[in-house]
Steps between C-alpha positions, in 0.01 A plus 500: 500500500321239692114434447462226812396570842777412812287248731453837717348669207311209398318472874455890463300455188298168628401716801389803288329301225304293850349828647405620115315192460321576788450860529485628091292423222590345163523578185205541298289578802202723479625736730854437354672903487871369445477659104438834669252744321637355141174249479253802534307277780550790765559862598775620603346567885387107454843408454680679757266365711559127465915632501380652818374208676742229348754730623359470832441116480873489465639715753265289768665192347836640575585498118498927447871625465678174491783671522439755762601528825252370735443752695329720218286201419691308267647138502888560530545253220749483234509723125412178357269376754246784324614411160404179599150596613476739186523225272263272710281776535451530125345141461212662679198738404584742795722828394637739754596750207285766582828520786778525259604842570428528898673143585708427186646864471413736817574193739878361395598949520353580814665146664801611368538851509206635771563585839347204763170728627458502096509130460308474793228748388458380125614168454212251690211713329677451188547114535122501633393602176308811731713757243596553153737700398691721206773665301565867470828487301401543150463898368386632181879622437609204713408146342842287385698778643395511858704622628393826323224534713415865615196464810701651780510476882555773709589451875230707739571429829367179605370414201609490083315744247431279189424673186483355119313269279558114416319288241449145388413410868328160547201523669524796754156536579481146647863595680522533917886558442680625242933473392594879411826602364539894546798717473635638774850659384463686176907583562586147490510263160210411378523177674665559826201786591193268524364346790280237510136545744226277668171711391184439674240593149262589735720873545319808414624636159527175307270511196489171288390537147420165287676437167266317242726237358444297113384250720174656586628527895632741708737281694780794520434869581693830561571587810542906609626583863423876586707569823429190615645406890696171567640463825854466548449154661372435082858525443642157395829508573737801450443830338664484123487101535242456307641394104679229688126360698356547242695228270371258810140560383587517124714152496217342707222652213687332204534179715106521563439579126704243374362234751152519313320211394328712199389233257662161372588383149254206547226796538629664140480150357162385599397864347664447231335143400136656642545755259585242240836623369756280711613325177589772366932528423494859572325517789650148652847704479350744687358294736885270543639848551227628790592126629906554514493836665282373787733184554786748502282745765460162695852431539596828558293469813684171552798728509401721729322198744825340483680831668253574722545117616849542520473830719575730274331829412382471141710816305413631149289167473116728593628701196593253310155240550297875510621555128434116430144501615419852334620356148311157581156641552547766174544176288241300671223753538566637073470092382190520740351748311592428141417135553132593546488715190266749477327355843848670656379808525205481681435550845245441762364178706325341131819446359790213543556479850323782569747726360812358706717519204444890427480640843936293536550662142397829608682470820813387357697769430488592840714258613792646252479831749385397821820429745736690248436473176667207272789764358559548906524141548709479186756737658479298816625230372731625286694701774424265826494125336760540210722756610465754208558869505201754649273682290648872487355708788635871419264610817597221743677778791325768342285660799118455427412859482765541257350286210296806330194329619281672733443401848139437600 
Protein backbone atom coordinates (compact mmCIF):
# COMPACT_ATOMS: atom_id res chain seq x y z
CA UNK A 1 0.00 0.00 0.00
CA UNK A 2 1.24 3.43 -0.61
CA UNK A 3 -0.69 6.59 0.80
CA UNK A 4 1.69 9.41 -1.13
CA UNK A 5 1.06 11.00 -4.35
CA UNK A 6 3.91 10.40 -7.44
CA UNK A 7 4.94 14.18 -8.38
CA UNK A 8 2.38 13.47 -11.42
CA UNK A 9 -0.33 12.73 -8.98
CA UNK A 10 0.63 15.42 -6.74
CA UNK A 11 0.32 18.23 -9.79
CA UNK A 12 -3.04 16.37 -10.65
CA UNK A 13 -4.41 17.09 -7.25
CA UNK A 14 -2.85 20.87 -6.98
CA UNK A 15 -4.66 21.49 -10.30
CA UNK A 16 -8.03 20.00 -9.14
CA UNK A 17 -7.96 21.46 -5.62
CA UNK A 18 -7.00 25.27 -7.84
CA UNK A 19 -10.24 25.17 -10.01
CA UNK A 20 -12.35 23.96 -6.67
CA UNK A 21 -11.15 26.91 -4.95
CA UNK A 22 -12.38 28.86 -7.55
CA UNK A 23 -15.43 27.40 -8.91
CA UNK A 24 -17.16 25.45 -5.51
CA UNK A 25 -18.27 26.52 -2.30
CA UNK A 26 -17.04 25.52 1.17
CA UNK A 27 -18.00 23.85 3.79
CA UNK A 28 -20.44 25.22 6.05
CA UNK A 29 -21.87 27.46 3.38
CA UNK A 30 -25.44 28.48 3.37
CA UNK A 31 -26.15 27.03 0.24
CA UNK A 32 -23.74 24.14 1.17
CA UNK A 33 -25.83 20.60 -0.34
CA UNK A 34 -22.64 18.26 -0.06
CA UNK A 35 -24.64 16.23 3.13
CA UNK A 36 -27.34 15.49 0.57
CA UNK A 37 -31.03 15.48 1.88
CA UNK A 38 -29.64 13.99 5.44
CA UNK A 39 -29.70 17.78 7.04
CA UNK A 40 -33.50 18.18 6.18
CA UNK A 41 -32.51 21.82 4.66
CA UNK A 42 -34.04 20.78 1.16
CA UNK A 43 -36.34 18.71 -1.04
CA UNK A 44 -35.43 16.29 -2.89
CA UNK A 45 -36.29 18.43 -6.40
CA UNK A 46 -34.00 21.25 -4.48
CA UNK A 47 -31.27 18.95 -4.37
CA UNK A 48 -31.15 17.47 -7.66
CA UNK A 49 -31.20 20.71 -8.76
CA UNK A 50 -28.00 22.15 -7.31
CA UNK A 51 -26.49 18.23 -8.50
CA UNK A 52 -27.90 19.43 -11.73
CA UNK A 53 -26.13 22.56 -12.18
CA UNK A 54 -22.79 21.64 -10.32
CA UNK A 55 -22.83 18.85 -12.66
CA UNK A 56 -22.93 21.23 -15.40
CA UNK A 57 -20.35 23.69 -13.84
CA UNK A 58 -18.03 20.74 -14.15
CA UNK A 59 -18.46 19.38 -17.44
CA UNK A 60 -17.84 23.23 -18.82
CA UNK A 61 -14.68 23.10 -16.68
CA UNK A 62 -13.60 20.00 -18.45
CA UNK A 63 -13.66 18.06 -15.04
CA UNK A 64 -17.08 15.60 -15.95
CA UNK A 65 -15.84 11.95 -16.71
CA UNK A 66 -12.24 12.29 -15.87
CA UNK A 67 -11.80 9.26 -17.14
CA UNK A 68 -13.74 9.25 -20.30
CA UNK A 69 -12.83 9.43 -23.58
CA UNK A 70 -12.97 12.84 -24.90
CA UNK A 71 -14.97 12.59 -27.43
CA UNK A 72 -18.16 11.76 -25.23
CA UNK A 73 -17.27 14.75 -23.12
CA UNK A 74 -14.98 13.51 -20.67
CA UNK A 75 -11.27 14.34 -19.76
CA UNK A 76 -9.32 11.12 -20.93
CA UNK A 77 -7.57 11.15 -17.60
CA UNK A 78 -6.33 8.42 -15.53
CA UNK A 79 -8.61 5.88 -12.80
CA UNK A 80 -6.86 7.80 -10.25
CA UNK A 81 -6.91 11.11 -11.79
CA UNK A 82 -10.94 10.96 -10.63
CA UNK A 83 -10.09 9.40 -7.39
CA UNK A 84 -8.03 12.20 -7.09
CA UNK A 85 -10.73 14.77 -7.82
CA UNK A 86 -13.23 12.60 -5.65
CA UNK A 87 -11.31 13.12 -2.67
CA UNK A 88 -10.65 16.90 -3.45
CA UNK A 89 -14.08 17.22 -4.28
CA UNK A 90 -15.19 16.16 -0.82
CA UNK A 91 -13.42 19.16 1.00
CA UNK A 92 -16.15 21.12 -0.68
CA UNK A 93 -19.99 21.85 -0.03
CA UNK A 94 -20.89 20.89 -3.71
CA UNK A 95 -22.26 17.06 -4.20
CA UNK A 96 -22.88 15.58 -7.58
CA UNK A 97 -24.69 12.50 -5.86
CA UNK A 98 -27.94 13.01 -7.11
CA UNK A 99 -25.65 11.34 -10.42
CA UNK A 100 -24.52 8.25 -8.76
CA UNK A 101 -26.43 5.83 -10.71
CA UNK A 102 -26.47 7.60 -14.37
CA UNK A 103 -22.51 8.47 -14.30
CA UNK A 104 -21.16 6.19 -11.52
CA UNK A 105 -23.14 3.00 -12.71
CA UNK A 106 -25.01 3.48 -16.26
CA UNK A 107 -21.79 5.37 -17.60
CA UNK A 108 -18.58 2.84 -16.85
CA UNK A 109 -21.43 -0.25 -18.69
CA UNK A 110 -22.46 1.51 -21.59
CA UNK A 111 -18.45 2.70 -22.25
CA UNK A 112 -17.68 -0.67 -21.94
CA UNK A 113 -20.16 -2.82 -23.23
CA UNK A 114 -22.58 -0.36 -25.67
CA UNK A 115 -22.32 -0.15 -29.20
CA UNK A 116 -20.54 3.52 -30.39
CA UNK A 117 -24.13 5.27 -31.73
CA UNK A 118 -25.03 4.22 -27.92
CA UNK A 119 -22.17 5.99 -26.35
CA UNK A 120 -22.67 8.62 -28.63
CA UNK A 121 -26.44 9.00 -27.92
CA UNK A 122 -26.35 8.70 -23.97
CA UNK A 123 -23.15 9.44 -22.66
CA UNK A 124 -22.68 13.65 -23.09
CA UNK A 125 -26.36 14.15 -21.69
CA UNK A 126 -25.39 11.99 -18.95
CA UNK A 127 -22.05 13.83 -18.10
CA UNK A 128 -24.15 17.19 -18.65
CA UNK A 129 -26.11 16.37 -15.79
CA UNK A 130 -29.34 16.96 -18.60
CA UNK A 131 -30.44 13.06 -17.45
CA UNK A 132 -30.80 10.85 -14.58
CA UNK A 133 -31.07 7.61 -14.71
CA UNK A 134 -32.08 3.96 -13.05
CA UNK A 135 -32.01 0.27 -12.24
CA UNK A 136 -34.52 -2.30 -13.28
CA UNK A 137 -32.72 -5.43 -11.98
CA UNK A 138 -34.22 -6.09 -8.70
CA UNK A 139 -37.73 -8.39 -8.71
CA UNK A 140 -39.96 -9.31 -5.99
CA UNK A 141 -38.69 -13.10 -6.48
CA UNK A 142 -35.39 -11.62 -7.68
CA UNK A 143 -33.45 -9.55 -4.89
CA UNK A 144 -29.89 -11.43 -3.73
CA UNK A 145 -30.61 -13.97 -6.32
CA UNK A 146 -30.79 -12.00 -9.49
CA UNK A 147 -30.29 -13.80 -11.44
CA UNK A 148 -33.75 -15.33 -10.69
CA UNK A 149 -35.36 -12.66 -12.28
CA UNK A 150 -38.54 -13.58 -14.39
CA UNK A 151 -39.62 -9.98 -16.61
CA UNK A 152 -39.13 -11.40 -20.05
CA UNK A 153 -38.28 -10.05 -23.54
CA UNK A 154 -39.74 -11.23 -26.47
CA UNK A 155 -38.23 -10.38 -29.95
CA UNK A 156 -41.11 -8.60 -32.36
CA UNK A 157 -39.60 -7.65 -35.31
CA UNK A 158 -37.76 -4.54 -34.98
CA UNK A 159 -38.36 -4.09 -31.69
CA UNK A 160 -38.27 -6.29 -27.99
CA UNK A 161 -41.69 -7.04 -26.11
CA UNK A 162 -40.88 -6.37 -22.38
CA UNK A 163 -43.17 -7.78 -19.91
CA UNK A 164 -42.75 -8.16 -15.86
CA UNK A 165 -42.45 -6.22 -12.71
CA UNK A 166 -39.23 -4.88 -10.78
CA UNK A 167 -39.09 -3.22 -7.36
CA UNK A 168 -36.82 -1.30 -5.06
CA UNK A 169 -36.08 1.11 -8.02
CA UNK A 170 -34.41 4.42 -7.04
CA UNK A 171 -36.15 7.18 -8.14
CA UNK A 172 -37.90 6.26 -11.52
CA UNK A 173 -40.16 8.99 -11.74
CA UNK A 174 -37.29 11.54 -11.91
CA UNK A 175 -35.53 8.83 -14.54
CA UNK A 176 -35.00 9.90 -18.56
CA UNK A 177 -33.19 6.42 -18.90
CA UNK A 178 -33.46 3.48 -17.24
CA UNK A 179 -30.78 -0.08 -16.93
CA UNK A 180 -33.29 -3.14 -17.52
CA UNK A 181 -32.31 -6.67 -17.18
CA UNK A 182 -35.06 -8.94 -18.97
CA UNK A 183 -34.97 -12.50 -19.96
CA UNK A 184 -34.79 -13.35 -23.20
CA UNK A 185 -34.06 -17.30 -23.27
CA UNK A 186 -36.25 -19.12 -20.81
CA UNK A 187 -34.31 -22.49 -22.39
CA UNK A 188 -31.06 -21.29 -21.29
CA UNK A 189 -29.70 -21.25 -17.38
CA UNK A 190 -30.97 -18.94 -15.43
CA UNK A 191 -28.04 -16.80 -16.03
CA UNK A 192 -26.98 -17.28 -19.54
CA UNK A 193 -30.89 -16.20 -20.78
CA UNK A 194 -30.92 -12.50 -19.70
CA UNK A 195 -30.09 -9.64 -21.64
CA UNK A 196 -29.38 -6.50 -20.47
CA UNK A 197 -31.57 -3.10 -22.23
CA UNK A 198 -31.24 0.78 -22.57
CA UNK A 199 -35.06 1.83 -21.66
CA UNK A 200 -36.24 5.17 -22.50
CA UNK A 201 -39.10 5.49 -19.09
CA UNK A 202 -40.87 7.64 -21.14
CA UNK A 203 -42.36 4.10 -23.17
CA UNK A 204 -45.99 3.54 -23.06
CA UNK A 205 -46.83 0.71 -20.56
CA UNK A 206 -44.43 1.58 -17.75
CA UNK A 207 -46.41 2.27 -14.56
CA UNK A 208 -44.25 3.41 -11.49
CA UNK A 209 -45.76 2.86 -8.15
CA UNK A 210 -43.98 4.55 -4.93
CA UNK A 211 -42.94 2.40 -1.95
CA UNK A 212 -43.35 4.31 1.47
CA UNK A 213 -40.15 3.50 3.24
CA UNK A 214 -39.53 3.71 7.60
CA UNK A 215 -37.94 6.70 6.58
CA UNK A 216 -41.02 8.67 5.86
CA UNK A 217 -39.82 8.87 1.88
CA UNK A 218 -40.56 7.27 -1.09
CA UNK A 219 -37.11 7.28 -2.59
CA UNK A 220 -37.65 3.60 -4.24
CA UNK A 221 -40.79 2.40 -6.08
CA UNK A 222 -42.08 -0.65 -8.08
CA UNK A 223 -41.84 -0.62 -11.37
CA UNK A 224 -44.56 -2.76 -13.78
CA UNK A 225 -43.87 -2.95 -17.65
CA UNK A 226 -47.13 -4.08 -19.54
CA UNK A 227 -45.89 -4.95 -23.14
CA UNK A 228 -43.74 -2.35 -23.06
CA UNK A 229 -41.51 -1.63 -26.62
CA UNK A 230 -37.65 -1.15 -26.52
CA UNK A 231 -36.00 -0.93 -29.66
CA UNK A 232 -33.51 -3.31 -30.63
CA UNK A 233 -30.87 -0.52 -30.90
CA UNK A 234 -31.81 -0.60 -26.57
CA UNK A 235 -29.91 -3.69 -26.77
CA UNK A 236 -26.54 -3.30 -24.93
CA UNK A 237 -24.48 -5.63 -26.22
CA UNK A 238 -25.45 -9.25 -27.17
CA UNK A 239 -28.62 -11.13 -26.65
CA UNK A 240 -28.09 -13.59 -23.39
CA UNK A 241 -25.01 -11.23 -22.38
CA UNK A 242 -26.55 -9.66 -19.98
CA UNK A 243 -25.48 -11.52 -16.22
CA UNK A 244 -21.99 -10.81 -17.39
CA UNK A 245 -22.87 -6.49 -18.10
CA UNK A 246 -24.53 -6.51 -15.60
CA UNK A 247 -21.58 -7.33 -12.93
CA UNK A 248 -20.01 -3.99 -14.77
CA UNK A 249 -22.85 -1.92 -13.24
CA UNK A 250 -23.04 -3.96 -9.97
CA UNK A 251 -19.04 -3.76 -9.17
CA UNK A 252 -19.22 -0.03 -10.06
CA UNK A 253 -22.54 0.33 -7.40
CA UNK A 254 -20.56 -1.21 -4.44
CA UNK A 255 -17.52 0.99 -5.44
CA UNK A 256 -19.98 4.12 -5.39
CA UNK A 257 -21.57 2.90 -2.07
CA UNK A 258 -18.52 2.27 -0.42
CA UNK A 259 -16.91 5.63 -1.64
CA UNK A 260 -19.47 7.57 0.66
CA UNK A 261 -18.49 10.15 2.91
CA UNK A 262 -21.65 9.32 5.33
CA UNK A 263 -20.64 10.80 8.65
CA UNK A 264 -17.22 10.93 10.66
CA UNK A 265 -16.32 9.69 14.14
CA UNK A 266 -15.47 13.33 15.11
CA UNK A 267 -19.39 13.98 14.28
CA UNK A 268 -20.43 10.88 16.84
CA UNK A 269 -18.06 12.43 19.36
CA UNK A 270 -19.07 16.00 19.42
CA UNK A 271 -22.77 14.31 19.83
CA UNK A 272 -21.78 12.42 22.20
CA UNK A 273 -20.17 15.28 24.60
CA UNK A 274 -23.38 17.72 23.42
CA UNK A 275 -25.47 15.19 24.74
CA UNK A 276 -23.35 15.04 27.85
CA UNK A 277 -22.46 11.34 28.06
CA UNK A 278 -18.86 11.26 26.36
CA UNK A 279 -17.32 10.24 29.73
CA UNK A 280 -19.10 7.63 29.92
CA UNK A 281 -16.80 3.88 29.77
CA UNK A 282 -19.51 2.25 27.93
CA UNK A 283 -20.26 4.48 25.51
CA UNK A 284 -16.38 5.74 24.99
CA UNK A 285 -15.87 1.89 23.89
CA UNK A 286 -18.39 2.37 21.63
CA UNK A 287 -17.28 5.37 20.37
CA UNK A 288 -13.08 3.78 20.04
CA UNK A 289 -14.86 1.01 18.17
CA UNK A 290 -17.06 3.42 15.55
CA UNK A 291 -13.39 5.16 15.41
CA UNK A 292 -11.32 1.78 14.38
CA UNK A 293 -13.70 0.59 11.76
CA UNK A 294 -13.60 3.93 9.90
CA UNK A 295 -9.64 4.01 10.02
CA UNK A 296 -9.82 0.48 8.68
CA UNK A 297 -12.63 1.74 5.81
CA UNK A 298 -9.95 4.52 5.18
CA UNK A 299 -7.20 2.31 4.41
CA UNK A 300 -9.07 0.01 2.63
CA UNK A 301 -9.60 2.84 0.20
CA UNK A 302 -5.84 3.36 0.46
CA UNK A 303 -5.78 -0.13 -0.90
CA UNK A 304 -7.75 0.22 -3.57
CA UNK A 305 -6.10 4.04 -4.52
CA UNK A 306 -2.90 2.34 -4.43
CA UNK A 307 -4.11 -0.27 -7.39
CA UNK A 308 -5.84 2.00 -9.25
CA UNK A 309 -2.41 4.11 -9.15
CA UNK A 310 -0.58 1.26 -10.09
CA UNK A 311 -2.96 0.43 -13.17
CA UNK A 312 -4.64 -2.15 -11.95
CA UNK A 313 -8.37 -2.92 -11.92
CA UNK A 314 -9.43 -3.07 -8.28
CA UNK A 315 -10.91 -7.05 -7.89
CA UNK A 316 -13.00 -8.27 -4.90
CA UNK A 317 -11.75 -4.95 -3.19
CA UNK A 318 -15.72 -2.89 -4.11
CA UNK A 319 -16.97 -5.99 -2.17
CA UNK A 320 -14.79 -6.03 0.23
CA UNK A 321 -14.79 -1.79 1.24
CA UNK A 322 -18.92 -2.21 0.28
CA UNK A 323 -19.21 -4.71 3.33
CA UNK A 324 -16.74 -2.37 5.36
CA UNK A 325 -18.73 0.77 4.93
CA UNK A 326 -22.21 -1.06 5.45
CA UNK A 327 -20.92 -2.41 8.97
CA UNK A 328 -19.29 1.17 9.69
CA UNK A 329 -22.40 3.25 9.36
CA UNK A 330 -24.69 0.34 11.43
CA UNK A 331 -22.23 1.03 14.38
CA UNK A 332 -21.99 4.67 13.92
CA UNK A 333 -25.59 5.58 13.23
CA UNK A 334 -26.91 2.89 16.62
CA UNK A 335 -24.12 4.91 19.10
CA UNK A 336 -25.79 8.01 17.37
CA UNK A 337 -28.93 7.19 18.58
CA UNK A 338 -28.36 5.65 21.97
CA UNK A 339 -25.95 8.43 22.83
CA UNK A 340 -28.85 10.92 22.76
CA UNK A 341 -31.07 8.82 24.95
CA UNK A 342 -34.48 9.20 24.77
CA UNK A 343 -33.86 12.48 22.37
CA UNK A 344 -32.82 9.41 19.75
CA UNK A 345 -35.91 8.77 18.72
CA UNK A 346 -37.28 11.76 17.63
CA UNK A 347 -37.52 13.17 14.38
CA UNK A 348 -38.21 16.35 12.61
CA UNK A 349 -36.21 19.83 11.99
CA UNK A 350 -36.63 20.78 16.25
CA UNK A 351 -34.48 18.13 17.17
CA UNK A 352 -30.41 17.58 17.19
CA UNK A 353 -29.36 18.45 13.91
CA UNK A 354 -32.52 18.53 12.66
CA UNK A 355 -32.99 14.93 12.77
CA UNK A 356 -29.66 13.99 10.77
CA UNK A 357 -28.94 11.20 13.07
CA UNK A 358 -32.43 9.29 12.56
CA UNK A 359 -33.11 9.86 8.96
CA UNK A 360 -28.78 7.73 8.53
CA UNK A 361 -30.30 5.26 11.22
CA UNK A 362 -33.31 4.65 9.33
CA UNK A 363 -31.47 4.49 6.13
CA UNK A 364 -28.90 2.20 7.27
CA UNK A 365 -29.90 -1.00 6.68
CA UNK A 366 -30.15 -0.25 3.25
CA UNK A 367 -26.79 -0.22 2.60
CA UNK A 368 -26.53 -4.10 3.90
CA UNK A 369 -28.84 -4.87 0.55
CA UNK A 370 -28.23 -2.34 -1.88
CA UNK A 371 -25.35 -3.60 -4.50
CA UNK A 372 -25.78 -7.30 -3.21
CA UNK A 373 -26.47 -7.76 0.00
CA UNK A 374 -23.54 -8.25 2.78
CA UNK A 375 -24.04 -12.38 2.72
CA UNK A 376 -23.42 -11.71 -1.32
CA UNK A 377 -20.41 -9.81 -0.63
CA UNK A 378 -19.47 -12.37 1.98
CA UNK A 379 -19.49 -15.08 -0.72
CA UNK A 380 -17.56 -12.77 -2.96
CA UNK A 381 -14.91 -12.71 -1.10
CA UNK A 382 -14.79 -15.89 0.06
CA UNK A 383 -14.74 -17.54 -3.50
CA UNK A 384 -12.87 -14.59 -5.61
CA UNK A 385 -10.26 -13.08 -2.84
CA UNK A 386 -9.44 -16.28 -0.75
CA UNK A 387 -9.89 -19.00 -3.01
CA UNK A 388 -12.54 -21.09 -1.07
CA UNK A 389 -15.04 -23.50 -2.43
CA UNK A 390 -18.61 -22.06 -4.11
CA UNK A 391 -21.73 -21.99 -2.36
CA UNK A 392 -23.74 -25.18 -3.72
CA UNK A 393 -25.79 -24.20 -6.82
CA UNK A 394 -27.98 -27.51 -7.52
CA UNK A 395 -29.78 -25.21 -10.40
CA UNK A 396 -26.63 -23.63 -11.91
CA UNK A 397 -27.25 -25.50 -15.84
CA UNK A 398 -30.65 -26.13 -14.95
CA UNK A 399 -32.74 -24.32 -17.86
CA UNK A 400 -34.83 -21.38 -16.35
CA UNK A 401 -38.18 -22.69 -17.20
CA UNK A 402 -37.27 -25.78 -15.55
CA UNK A 403 -36.97 -24.45 -11.90
CA UNK A 404 -40.86 -25.10 -10.96
CA UNK A 405 -41.21 -21.42 -10.96
CA UNK A 406 -43.52 -19.86 -13.29
CA UNK A 407 -42.55 -17.71 -16.09
CA UNK A 408 -44.11 -14.24 -16.16
Amino acid sequence: MDIDDTPEEAAFRAEARGWLDAHAIPKGHPDDFSLGLWTGAYDEATYIARCRAWQRTLFDGGWAGITWPKEYGGRGGKPIHQVIFNQEQARYGVSNGAFMISIGMAGPTILAHGADAQKEQLLPPMLRGDELWCQLFSEPGAGSDLANLSTRAERDGDEWVVTGQKVWTSSPDRARWGMLLARTDSDAPKHKGISYFVLDMATPGIDVRPLRQMTGESHFSEVFLDGVRVPATGLVGAEGEGWRIAQTTLNSERSSIAGGTGATPAALIDLARSAGGAADPLTRQRLVDVHIRYELLRFLRYRSQTAVSRGRRPGSEASVMKLAFARYMKALTEAAIDVQGAHGLLGGDDVVDDGMWLRRFLHSPSLRIAGGSDQVQANIMGERALGLPSEPRVDKDVPFRELGRRVQ
